[in-house]
C-alpha positions as CSV (number, residue, x, y, z in Angstrom):
1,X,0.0,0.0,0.0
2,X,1.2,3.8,-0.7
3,X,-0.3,6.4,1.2
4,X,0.0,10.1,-0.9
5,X,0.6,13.1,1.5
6,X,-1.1,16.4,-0.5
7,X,-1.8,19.9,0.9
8,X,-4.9,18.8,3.3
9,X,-3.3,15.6,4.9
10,X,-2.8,16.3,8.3
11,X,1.5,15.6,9.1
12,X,2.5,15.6,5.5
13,X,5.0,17.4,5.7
14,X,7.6,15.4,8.4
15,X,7.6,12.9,4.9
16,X,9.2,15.9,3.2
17,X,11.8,17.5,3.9
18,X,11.1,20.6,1.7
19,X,8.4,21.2,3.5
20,X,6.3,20.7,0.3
21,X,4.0,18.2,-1.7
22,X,3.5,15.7,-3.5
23,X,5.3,12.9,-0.9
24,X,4.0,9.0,-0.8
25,X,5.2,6.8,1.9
26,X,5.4,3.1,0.6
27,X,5.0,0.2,3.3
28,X,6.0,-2.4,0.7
29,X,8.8,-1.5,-0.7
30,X,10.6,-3.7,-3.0
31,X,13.7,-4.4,-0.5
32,X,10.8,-6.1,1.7
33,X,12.1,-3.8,4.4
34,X,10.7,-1.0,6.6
35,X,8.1,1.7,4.7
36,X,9.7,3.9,2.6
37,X,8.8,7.5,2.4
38,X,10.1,9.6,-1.1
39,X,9.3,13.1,-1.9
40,X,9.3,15.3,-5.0
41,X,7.6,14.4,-8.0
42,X,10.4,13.5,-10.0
43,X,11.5,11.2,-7.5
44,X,8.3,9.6,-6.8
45,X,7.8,9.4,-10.4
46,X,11.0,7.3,-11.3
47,X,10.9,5.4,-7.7
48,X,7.2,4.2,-8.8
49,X,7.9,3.1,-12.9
50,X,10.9,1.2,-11.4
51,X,8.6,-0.5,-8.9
52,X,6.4,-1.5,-11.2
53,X,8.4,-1.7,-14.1
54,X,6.3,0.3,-16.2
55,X,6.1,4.0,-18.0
56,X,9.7,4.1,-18.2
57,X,11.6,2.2,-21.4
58,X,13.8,-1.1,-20.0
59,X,16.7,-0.7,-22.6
60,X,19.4,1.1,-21.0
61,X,20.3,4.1,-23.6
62,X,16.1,4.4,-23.9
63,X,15.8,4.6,-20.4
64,X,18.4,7.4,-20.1
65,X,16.4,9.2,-22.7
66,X,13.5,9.1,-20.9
67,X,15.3,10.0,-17.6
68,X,17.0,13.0,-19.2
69,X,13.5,14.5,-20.5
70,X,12.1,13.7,-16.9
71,X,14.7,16.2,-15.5
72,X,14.6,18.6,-18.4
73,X,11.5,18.9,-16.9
74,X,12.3,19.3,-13.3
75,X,14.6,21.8,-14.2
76,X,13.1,23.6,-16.5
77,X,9.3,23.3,-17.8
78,X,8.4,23.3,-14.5
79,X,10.1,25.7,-12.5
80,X,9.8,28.5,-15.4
81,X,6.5,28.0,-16.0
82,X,5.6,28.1,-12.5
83,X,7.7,31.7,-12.4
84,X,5.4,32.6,-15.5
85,X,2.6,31.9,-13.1
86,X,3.6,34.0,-10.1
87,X,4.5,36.6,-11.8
88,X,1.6,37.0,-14.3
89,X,-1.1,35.7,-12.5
90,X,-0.1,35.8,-8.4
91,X,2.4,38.9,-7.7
92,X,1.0,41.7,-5.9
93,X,3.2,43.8,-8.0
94,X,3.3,43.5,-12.0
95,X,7.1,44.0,-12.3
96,X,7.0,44.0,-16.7
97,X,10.8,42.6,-16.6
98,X,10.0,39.2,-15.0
99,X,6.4,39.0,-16.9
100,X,8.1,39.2,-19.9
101,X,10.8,37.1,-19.0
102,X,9.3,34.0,-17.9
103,X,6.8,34.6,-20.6
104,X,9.7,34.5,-23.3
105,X,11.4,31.2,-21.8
106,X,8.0,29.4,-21.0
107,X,8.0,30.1,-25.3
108,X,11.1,28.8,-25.9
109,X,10.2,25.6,-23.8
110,X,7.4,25.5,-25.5
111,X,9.0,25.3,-28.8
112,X,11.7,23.0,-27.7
113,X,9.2,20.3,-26.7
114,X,7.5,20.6,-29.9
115,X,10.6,20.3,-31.6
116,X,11.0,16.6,-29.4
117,X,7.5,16.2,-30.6
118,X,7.6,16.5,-34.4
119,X,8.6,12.7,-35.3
120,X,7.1,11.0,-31.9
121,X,3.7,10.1,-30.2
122,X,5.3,11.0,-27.1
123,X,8.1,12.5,-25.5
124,X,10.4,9.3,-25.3
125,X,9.1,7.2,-27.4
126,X,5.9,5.0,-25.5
127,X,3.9,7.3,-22.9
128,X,6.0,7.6,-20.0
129,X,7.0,9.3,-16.9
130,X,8.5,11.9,-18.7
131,X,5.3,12.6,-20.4
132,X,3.2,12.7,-17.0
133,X,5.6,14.8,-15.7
134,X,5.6,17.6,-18.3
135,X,1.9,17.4,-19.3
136,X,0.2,19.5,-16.2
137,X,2.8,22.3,-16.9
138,X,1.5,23.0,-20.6
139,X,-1.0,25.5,-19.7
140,X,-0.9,28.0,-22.8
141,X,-4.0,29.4,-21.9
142,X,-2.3,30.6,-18.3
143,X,1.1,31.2,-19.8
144,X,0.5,33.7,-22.4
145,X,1.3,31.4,-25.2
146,X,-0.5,30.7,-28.5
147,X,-0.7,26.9,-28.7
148,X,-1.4,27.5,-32.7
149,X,2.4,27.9,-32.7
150,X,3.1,24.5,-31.4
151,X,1.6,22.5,-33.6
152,X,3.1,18.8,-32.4
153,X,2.5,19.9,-28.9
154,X,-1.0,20.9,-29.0
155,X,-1.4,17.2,-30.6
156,X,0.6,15.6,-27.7
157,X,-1.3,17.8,-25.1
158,X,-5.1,16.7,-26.6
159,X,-3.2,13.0,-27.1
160,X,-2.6,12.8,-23.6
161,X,-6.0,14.8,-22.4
162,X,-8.2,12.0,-23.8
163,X,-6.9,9.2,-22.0
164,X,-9.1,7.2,-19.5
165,X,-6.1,7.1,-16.4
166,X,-5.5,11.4,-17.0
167,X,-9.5,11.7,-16.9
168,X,-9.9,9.8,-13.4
169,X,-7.1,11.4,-12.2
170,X,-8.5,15.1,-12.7
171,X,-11.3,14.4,-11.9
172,X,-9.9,12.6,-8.2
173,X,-7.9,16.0,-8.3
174,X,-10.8,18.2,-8.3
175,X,-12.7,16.1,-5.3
176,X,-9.4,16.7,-3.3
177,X,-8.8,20.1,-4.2
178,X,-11.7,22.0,-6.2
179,X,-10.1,25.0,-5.6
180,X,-6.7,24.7,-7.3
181,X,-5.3,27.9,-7.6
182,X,-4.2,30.5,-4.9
183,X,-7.8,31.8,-3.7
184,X,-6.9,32.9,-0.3
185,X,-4.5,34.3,2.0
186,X,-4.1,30.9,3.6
187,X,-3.0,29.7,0.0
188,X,-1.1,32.6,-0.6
189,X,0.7,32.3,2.9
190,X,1.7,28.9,1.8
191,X,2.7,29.2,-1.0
192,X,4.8,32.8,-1.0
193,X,5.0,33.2,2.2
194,X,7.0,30.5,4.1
195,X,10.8,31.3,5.2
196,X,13.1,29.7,6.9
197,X,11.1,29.3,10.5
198,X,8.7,26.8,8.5
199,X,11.5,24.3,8.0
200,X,11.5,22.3,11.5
């Protein structure tokens, strides 16, 4: 069994050290020893496909691949598009240099995914973790982007839309958290307003 710690489960956090979500705690864990708890997405991504030997290729240079797209994704896709969001859609201040910054590189991103996409269903070949790590961060319609521009990803994004496990899952998502933007000051404090006293 794997329990997943979100923003309303009481304790969460002591399963993450960055104070954040998503964590899971696994009480079978392959080694058949004591529960295991991981946290970050990326982690808890490739620690589940090599569980269960699945969404991630078993050849060894196609695995890298994968692997590789997971983390240009951790490092990039995600983190500027999230600075895209804050700054367009959450800042108290409009500060026009970091709009337009993150709005430029969430572009480029953009077009280097498409660019991966132009020959391939997916981003590494079969449907993968890198592909359900990438897919909740293409949000052209919150990003300032034109999704007309990116042709092969607005076919991947629809692609992986339609299918039965992304359905249930957004629609489990919106039972645990129907409001999923920053609606409050409560949201707001927890999200941009945690410093170092949080971290205990």
């Amino acid at each position: 069994m794997i329990d997943l710690y979100y923003w309303t489960t009481p304790n969460g956090h002591k399963f993450s050290p960055n104070n954040r979500i998503p964590a899971i705690v696994d009480h079978a864990p392959s080694d058949g020893g004591a529960s295991l708890a991981m946290f970050e997405s990326g982690a808890i991504l490739l620690y589940l496909a090599d569980k269960t030997a699945r969404l991630i290729p078993a050849e060894f240079r196609a695995r890298l691949d994968c692997v590789q797209w997971l983390f240009w994704q951790m490092g990039n896709l995600g983190p500027m598009a999230g600075q895209n969001h804050h700054f367009r859609l959450y800042a108290p201040e409009k500060l026009p240099y970091a709009m337009t910054r993150y709005l430029k590189e969430t572009g480029r991103l953009y077009a280097v995914l498409n660019k991966r996409l132009a020959d391939r269903e997916f981003i590494a070949g079969d449907y993968s973790i890198a592909d359900i790590a990438s897919y909740p961060w293409v949000q052209p319609e919150r990003q300032g982007q034109n999704i007309e521009e990116f042709p092969h990803l607005k076919r991947w994004k629809a692609t992986i839309a339609s299918r039965p496990a992304v359905e249930r899952a957004y629609a489990i998502a919106k039972g645990i958290n129907p409001t999923p933007t920053v609606h409050d000051e409560k949201s707001r404090k927890v999200l941009f307003g945690q410093d170092q006293s949080v971290v205990k």
